[in-house]
C-alpha positions in Angstrom: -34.3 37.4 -14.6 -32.2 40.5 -14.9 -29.0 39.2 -13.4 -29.2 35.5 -15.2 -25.7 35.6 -16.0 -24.6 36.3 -12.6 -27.2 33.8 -11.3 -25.2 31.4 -13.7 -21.8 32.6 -12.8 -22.1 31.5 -9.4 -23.8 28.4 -9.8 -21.1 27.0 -12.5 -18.2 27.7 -10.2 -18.4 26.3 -7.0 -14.9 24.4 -7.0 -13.5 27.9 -8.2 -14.8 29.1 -5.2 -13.8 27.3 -2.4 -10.1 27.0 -4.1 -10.3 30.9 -3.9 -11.3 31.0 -0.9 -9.2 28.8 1.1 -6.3 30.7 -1.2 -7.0 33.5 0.7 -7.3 32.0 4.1 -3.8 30.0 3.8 -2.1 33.6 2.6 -3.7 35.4 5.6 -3.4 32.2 8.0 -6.8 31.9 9.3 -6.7 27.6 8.3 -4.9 27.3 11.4 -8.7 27.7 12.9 -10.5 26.0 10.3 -11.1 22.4 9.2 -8.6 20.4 7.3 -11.4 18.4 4.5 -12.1 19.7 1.3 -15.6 18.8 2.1 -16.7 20.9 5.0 -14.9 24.1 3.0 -17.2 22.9 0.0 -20.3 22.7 2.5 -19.7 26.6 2.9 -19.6 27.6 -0.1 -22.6 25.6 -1.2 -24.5 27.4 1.4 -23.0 30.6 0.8 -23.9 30.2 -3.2 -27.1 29.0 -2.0 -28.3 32.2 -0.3 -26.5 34.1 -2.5 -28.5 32.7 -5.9 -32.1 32.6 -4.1 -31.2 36.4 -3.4 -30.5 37.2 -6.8 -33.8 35.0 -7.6 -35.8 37.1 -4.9 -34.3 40.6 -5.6 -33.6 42.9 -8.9 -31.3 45.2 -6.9 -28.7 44.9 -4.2 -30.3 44.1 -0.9 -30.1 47.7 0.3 -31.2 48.5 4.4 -33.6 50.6 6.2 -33.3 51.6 9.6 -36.4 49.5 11.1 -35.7 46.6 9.4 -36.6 42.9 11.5 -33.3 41.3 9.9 -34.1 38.5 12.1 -36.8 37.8 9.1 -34.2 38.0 6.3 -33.3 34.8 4.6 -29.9 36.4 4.1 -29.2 37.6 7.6 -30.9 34.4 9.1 -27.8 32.5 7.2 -25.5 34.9 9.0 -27.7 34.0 12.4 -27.1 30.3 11.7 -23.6 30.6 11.3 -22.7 32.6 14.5 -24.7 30.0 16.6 -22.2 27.4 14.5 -19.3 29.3 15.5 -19.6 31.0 18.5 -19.9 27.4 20.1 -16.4 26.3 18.8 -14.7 28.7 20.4 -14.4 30.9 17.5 -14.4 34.7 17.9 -16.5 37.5 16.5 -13.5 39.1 15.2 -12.0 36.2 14.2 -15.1 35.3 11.8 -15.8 38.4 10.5 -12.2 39.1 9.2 -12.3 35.0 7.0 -16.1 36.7 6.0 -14.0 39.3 4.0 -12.3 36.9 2.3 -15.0 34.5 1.6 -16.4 38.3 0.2 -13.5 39.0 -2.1 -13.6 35.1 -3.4 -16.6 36.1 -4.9 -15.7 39.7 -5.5 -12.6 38.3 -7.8 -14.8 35.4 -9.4 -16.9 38.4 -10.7 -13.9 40.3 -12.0 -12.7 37.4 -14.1 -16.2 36.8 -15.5 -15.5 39.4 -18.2 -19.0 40.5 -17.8 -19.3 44.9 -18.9 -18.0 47.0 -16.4 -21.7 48.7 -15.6 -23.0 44.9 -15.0 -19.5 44.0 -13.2 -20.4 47.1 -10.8 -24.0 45.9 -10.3 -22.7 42.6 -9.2 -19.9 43.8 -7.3 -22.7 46.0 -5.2 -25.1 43.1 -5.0 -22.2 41.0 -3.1 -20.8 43.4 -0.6 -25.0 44.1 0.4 -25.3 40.7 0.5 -22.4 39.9 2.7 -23.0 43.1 5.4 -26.6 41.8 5.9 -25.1 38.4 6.5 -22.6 40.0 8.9 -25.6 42.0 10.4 -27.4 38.9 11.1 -24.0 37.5 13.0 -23.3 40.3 15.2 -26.9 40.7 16.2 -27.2 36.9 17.3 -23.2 37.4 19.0 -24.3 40.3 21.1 -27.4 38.3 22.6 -26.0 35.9 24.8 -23.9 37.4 28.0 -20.5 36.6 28.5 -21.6 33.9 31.3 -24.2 31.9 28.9 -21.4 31.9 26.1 -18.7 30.5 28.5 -21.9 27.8 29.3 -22.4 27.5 25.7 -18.7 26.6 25.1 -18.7 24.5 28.0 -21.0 22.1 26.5 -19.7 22.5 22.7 -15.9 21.4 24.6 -17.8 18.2 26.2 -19.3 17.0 23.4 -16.0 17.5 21.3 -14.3 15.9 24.1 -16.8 13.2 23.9 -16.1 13.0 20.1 -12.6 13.0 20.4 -12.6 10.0 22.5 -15.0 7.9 20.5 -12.5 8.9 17.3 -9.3 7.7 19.5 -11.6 4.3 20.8 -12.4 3.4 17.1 -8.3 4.5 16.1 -7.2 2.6 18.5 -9.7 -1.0 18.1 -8.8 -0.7 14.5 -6.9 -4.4 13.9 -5.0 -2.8 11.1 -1.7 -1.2 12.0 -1.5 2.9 11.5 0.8 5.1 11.7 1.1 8.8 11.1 4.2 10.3 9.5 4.8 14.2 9.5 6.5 15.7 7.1 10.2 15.1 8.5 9.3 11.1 7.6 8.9 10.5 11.5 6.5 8.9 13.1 3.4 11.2 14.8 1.4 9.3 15.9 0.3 5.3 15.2 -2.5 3.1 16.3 -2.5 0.2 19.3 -2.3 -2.3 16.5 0.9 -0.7 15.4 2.4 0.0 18.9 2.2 -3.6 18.9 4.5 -4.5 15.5 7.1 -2.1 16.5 7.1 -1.8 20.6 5.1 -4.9 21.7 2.8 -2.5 23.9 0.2 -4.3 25.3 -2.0 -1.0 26.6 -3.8 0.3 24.1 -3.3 4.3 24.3 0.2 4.3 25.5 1.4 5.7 22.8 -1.5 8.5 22.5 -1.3 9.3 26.5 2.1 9.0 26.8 4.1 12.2 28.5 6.8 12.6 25.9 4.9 12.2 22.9 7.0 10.6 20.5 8.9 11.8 17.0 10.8 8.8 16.3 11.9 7.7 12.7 10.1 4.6 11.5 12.0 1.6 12.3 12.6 0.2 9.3 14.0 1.1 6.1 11.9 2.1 3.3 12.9 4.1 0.3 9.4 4.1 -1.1 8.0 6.3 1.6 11.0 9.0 1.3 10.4 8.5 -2.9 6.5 9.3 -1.6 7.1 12.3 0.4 9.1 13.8 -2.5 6.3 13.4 -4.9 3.2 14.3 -6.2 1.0 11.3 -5.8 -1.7 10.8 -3.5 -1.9 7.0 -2.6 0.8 4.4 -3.3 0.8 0.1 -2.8 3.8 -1.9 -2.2 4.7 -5.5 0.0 7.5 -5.8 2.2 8.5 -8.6 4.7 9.0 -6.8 8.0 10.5 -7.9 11.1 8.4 -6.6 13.9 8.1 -7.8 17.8 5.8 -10.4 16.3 8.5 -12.0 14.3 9.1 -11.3 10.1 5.7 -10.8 8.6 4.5 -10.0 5.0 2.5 -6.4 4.9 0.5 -4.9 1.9 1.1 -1.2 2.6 -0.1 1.4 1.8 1.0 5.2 1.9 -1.8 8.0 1.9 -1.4 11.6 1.6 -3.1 13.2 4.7 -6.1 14.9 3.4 -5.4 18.5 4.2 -6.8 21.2 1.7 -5.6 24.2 4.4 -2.2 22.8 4.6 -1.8 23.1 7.9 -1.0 19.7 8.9 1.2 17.7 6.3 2.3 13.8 6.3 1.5 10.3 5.5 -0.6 7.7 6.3 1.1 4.3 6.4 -1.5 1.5 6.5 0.2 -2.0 7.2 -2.4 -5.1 5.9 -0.9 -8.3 7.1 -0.6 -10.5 4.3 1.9 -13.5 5.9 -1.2 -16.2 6.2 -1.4 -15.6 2.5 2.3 -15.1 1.4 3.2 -18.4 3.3 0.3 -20.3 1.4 1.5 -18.7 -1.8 5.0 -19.5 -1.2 3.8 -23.4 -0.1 1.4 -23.5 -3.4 4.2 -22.3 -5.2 7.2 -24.7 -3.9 4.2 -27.3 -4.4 4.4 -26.5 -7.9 7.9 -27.1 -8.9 8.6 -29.8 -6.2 8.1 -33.5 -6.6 5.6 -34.7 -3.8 7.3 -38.4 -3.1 11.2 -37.5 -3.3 11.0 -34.0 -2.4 13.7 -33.0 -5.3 12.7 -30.6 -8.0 9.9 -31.9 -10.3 10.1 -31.5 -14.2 8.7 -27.8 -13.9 11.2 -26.7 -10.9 14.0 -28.5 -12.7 14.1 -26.7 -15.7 12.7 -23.0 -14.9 15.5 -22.9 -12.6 18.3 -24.4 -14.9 17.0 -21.9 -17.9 17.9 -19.3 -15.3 21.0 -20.7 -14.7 22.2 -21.1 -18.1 21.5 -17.7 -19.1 23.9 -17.2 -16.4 26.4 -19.1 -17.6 26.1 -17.4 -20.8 26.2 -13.9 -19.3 29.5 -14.9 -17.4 31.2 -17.8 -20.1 31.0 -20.6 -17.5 30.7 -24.4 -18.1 28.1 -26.3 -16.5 27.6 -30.2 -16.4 24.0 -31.7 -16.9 23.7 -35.4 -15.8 20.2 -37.8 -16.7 20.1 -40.8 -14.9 17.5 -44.1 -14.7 16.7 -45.9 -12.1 17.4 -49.4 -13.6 15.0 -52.6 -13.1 12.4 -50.2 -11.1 9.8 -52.7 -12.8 11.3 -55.5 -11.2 11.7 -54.1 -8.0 7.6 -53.1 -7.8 6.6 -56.8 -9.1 9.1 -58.5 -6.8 8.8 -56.3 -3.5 5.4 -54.2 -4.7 5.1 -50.2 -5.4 6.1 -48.9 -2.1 9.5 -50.6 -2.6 9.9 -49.2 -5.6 8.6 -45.5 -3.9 11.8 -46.4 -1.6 14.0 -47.0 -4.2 13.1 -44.0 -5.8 13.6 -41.9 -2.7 16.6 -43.5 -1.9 18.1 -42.5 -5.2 16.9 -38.9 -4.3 18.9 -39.3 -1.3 22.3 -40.4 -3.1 22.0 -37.8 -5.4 21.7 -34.7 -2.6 24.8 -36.7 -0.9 26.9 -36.3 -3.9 26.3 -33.0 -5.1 26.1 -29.4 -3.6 23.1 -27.9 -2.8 24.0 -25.3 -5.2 23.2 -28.1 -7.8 19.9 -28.3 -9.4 18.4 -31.8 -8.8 15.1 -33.1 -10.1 13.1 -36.0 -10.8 11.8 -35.3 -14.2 9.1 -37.8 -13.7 8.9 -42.0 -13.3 12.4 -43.5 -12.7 14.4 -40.3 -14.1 16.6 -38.1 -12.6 18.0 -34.9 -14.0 21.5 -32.7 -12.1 23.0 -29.3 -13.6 25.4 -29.2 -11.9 26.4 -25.3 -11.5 30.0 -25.8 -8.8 32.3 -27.3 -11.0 35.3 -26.6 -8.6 34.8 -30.3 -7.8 36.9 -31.1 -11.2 35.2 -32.6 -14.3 32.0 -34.4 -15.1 33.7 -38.0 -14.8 35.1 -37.1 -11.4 31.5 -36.7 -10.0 30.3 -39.6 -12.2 32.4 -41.6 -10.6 31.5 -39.9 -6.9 28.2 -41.0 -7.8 29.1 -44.4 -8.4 30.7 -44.3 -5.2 27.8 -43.3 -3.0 25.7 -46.0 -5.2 28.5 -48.9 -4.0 28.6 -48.1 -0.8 24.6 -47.9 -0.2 24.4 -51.8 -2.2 27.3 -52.8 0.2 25.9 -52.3 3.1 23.8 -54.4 5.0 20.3 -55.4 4.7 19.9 -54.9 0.8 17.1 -56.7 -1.0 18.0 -55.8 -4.3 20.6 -53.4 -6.3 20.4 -50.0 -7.0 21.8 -49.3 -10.0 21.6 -46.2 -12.5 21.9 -45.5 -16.0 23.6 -42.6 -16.5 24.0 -39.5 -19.5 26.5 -36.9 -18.9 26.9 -34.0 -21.2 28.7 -30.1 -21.2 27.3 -26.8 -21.4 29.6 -24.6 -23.5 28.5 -20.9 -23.3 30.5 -20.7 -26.2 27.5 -22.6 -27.9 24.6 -22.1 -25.6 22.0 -24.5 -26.0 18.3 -24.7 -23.7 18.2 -26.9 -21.4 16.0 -28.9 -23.5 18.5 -29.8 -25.6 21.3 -30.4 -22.9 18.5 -32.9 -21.3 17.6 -34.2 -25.3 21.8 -35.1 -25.3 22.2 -36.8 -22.2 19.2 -39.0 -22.4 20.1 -40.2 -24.9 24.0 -41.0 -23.3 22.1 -42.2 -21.3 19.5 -44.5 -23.2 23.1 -45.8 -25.0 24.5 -46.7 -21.3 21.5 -48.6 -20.7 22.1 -50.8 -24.1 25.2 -51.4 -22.7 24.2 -53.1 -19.9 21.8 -54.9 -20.9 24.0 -56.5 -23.3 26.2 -57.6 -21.1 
């Protein structure tokens, strides 16, 4: 084939193409009447390229024309008759098409200039595109000029009540869709958002309101959100994040999702904010989670709990030179209590301790049961005075609950009290090793008295 290597030149470059070609419609503004996707531009230019490359198969010359020429039987003009029957039905004009046809022309014009091909073969490829494009144009004005002005206003008629048609099967489906959308222009306020969303935000019950509404809205969104105005402002395409959000529905958890609009003309610019209610699953997370660092019968802190969160505490202490005070205590005689009054007695017992301890100290204290008849308290206020004052609090609370009426039995506690200097900083590991064993000595003590 003579012209291989133009044959080749257009096959290898269709994304070249369309990005040259819709370069030259934004600059001379004719995307305000074209579509928005990538795809139906690429669809052009693949038929375009098509016609173009079975020409330069067919022909050795520039399709040149003779005066009694049936173009209604050219493969090139029938593309151009195609494409006016297309056109003409969305309303578009015959001067409005032929003037983006120049500039679909000089894509390919400058794609050949760049080739670096000789100047003799440039010209011979220059010539074989501009014949190629006037018998396309040929074919379009000779299919325009046969329908009267009444059967094109019919012919428009019918094109405008099927896209009427389509439009409201789009807006059905937008608006059934259970996920919550919501368009943002460029300004970061809201364009337009789905029933689903109207829902979150308004508590609209009508699905359309929003679409159908007299004043259509341009509201900013309603809540705060610094990764959509970090979005806009970047070069990314999609981004993730969660957020708890309170809507008319009460605080929920929402996976969202930001998505540039997909808009090669540039002609409409924004976001897509896409809201996937995640609060079933947060709350299960959040229950599985507490489940995990919480003991099941006393509801304190279990082993786990208690000393994930006094780590995080003592590297706070650190950080800010504060003394802490870290109590272990044992339930004494709980195997007498479960052979004399059984194992839910002794669950009691256990629970009431639970109970004492939450009595005497803040809740800003860590409080666990660090498995068996062990207890463990860091105690983080220590505006209460020193680590003997609250012992002896908690001896308190313990005296008054055996005083009181009804008692089986006596509760009474072992008990291991030791500092946290952040002087020294120690885990609290070792602050728990310390105090056991305080507390292991404390029990000795009693029982030999």
């Amino acid at each position: 084939m003579i012209l291989q290597r133009f044959y080749d030149l257009i096959a290898g470059h269709e994304e070249w193409l369309m990005n040259r070609v819709l370069y030259h419609a934004r600059h001379h503004n004719y995307t305000r009447y074209t579509s928005t996707l990538a795809e139906a531009w690429k669809i052009s230019i693949q038929g375009l390229s098509g016609s173009l490359m079975q020409a330069i198969k067919d022909r050795k010359a520039p399709p040149e024309f003779g005066p009694d020429e049936d173009f209604a039987k050219d493969p090139i003009a029938s593309f151009g008759i195609l494409e006016a029957q297309r056109h003409r039905s969305r309303g578009i004009t015959l001067s409005m098409f032929l003037g983006l046809m120049k500039y679909y022309k000089q894509g390919y014009i400058d794609l050949v200039r760049q080739a670096g091909f000789g100047r003799k073969y440039e010209e011979h490829c220059r010539l074989f595109i501009e014949r190629f494009f006037d018998r396309i144009e040929i074919g379009f004005t000779v299919e325009w000029s046969m329908l009267s002005e009444n059967e094109q206003t019919k012919e428009l008629q019918s094109t405008n009540r099927r896209i009427t048609n389509e439009k409201n099967k789009y807006l059905t489906l937008f608006e059934s869709t259970p996920t919550p959308v919501i368009f943002l222009n460029s300004g970061n306020r809201i364009d337009n958002m789905n029933h689903a969303a109207a829902t979150l935000i308004y508590g609209l019950e009508t699905p359309g309101s929003t679409y159908y509404a007299e004043k259509k809205m341009s509201e900013p969104l309603p809540w705060e959100m610094d990764e959509v105005v970090k979005f806009l402002s970047s070069n990314k395409t999609v981004y993730a994040f969660e957020r708890a959000l309170a809507t008319k529905k009460g605080i929920r958890y929402f996976n969202i999702k930001l998505k540039r609009m997909l808009d090669v003309s540039q002609k409409f610019s924004g976001i897509a904010l896409i809201l996937n209610d995640i609060t079933k699953s947060k709350q299960l997370e959040d229950r599985l989670s507490a489940m995990s660092i919480t003991d099941e019968l006393t509801g304190l802190y279990n082993r786990r709990g208690f000393i994930t969160l006094s780590e995080q505490q003592l590297k706070i202490a650190e950080r800010t030179k504060k003394s802490l005070f870290l109590f272990f205590a044992d339930l004494d005689k709980l195997k007498e209590i479960n052979d004399q009054w059984g194992h839910q007695e002794g669950d009691k017992a256990l629970i009431k301790v639970a109970d004492i301890l939450k009595e005497t100290f803040r809740k800003s204290d860590i409080i666990g049961r660090m498995g068996g008849d062990e207890f463990a308290v860091l105690n983080i206020d220590t505006s209460d005075g020193t680590g003997e004052t609250l012992l002896n609090r908690l001896y308190q609370s313990l005296d008054n609950y055996n005083r009181s009426e009804g008692r089986k039995y006596t509760l009474s506690l072992s008990l291991g009290l030791t500092r946290y200097d952040p002087e020294t900083p120690r885990s609290s590991e070792e602050l728990m090793a310390q105090a056991d064993q305080l507390m292991y000595e404390d029990k000795k003590r009693k029982t030999r008295n």
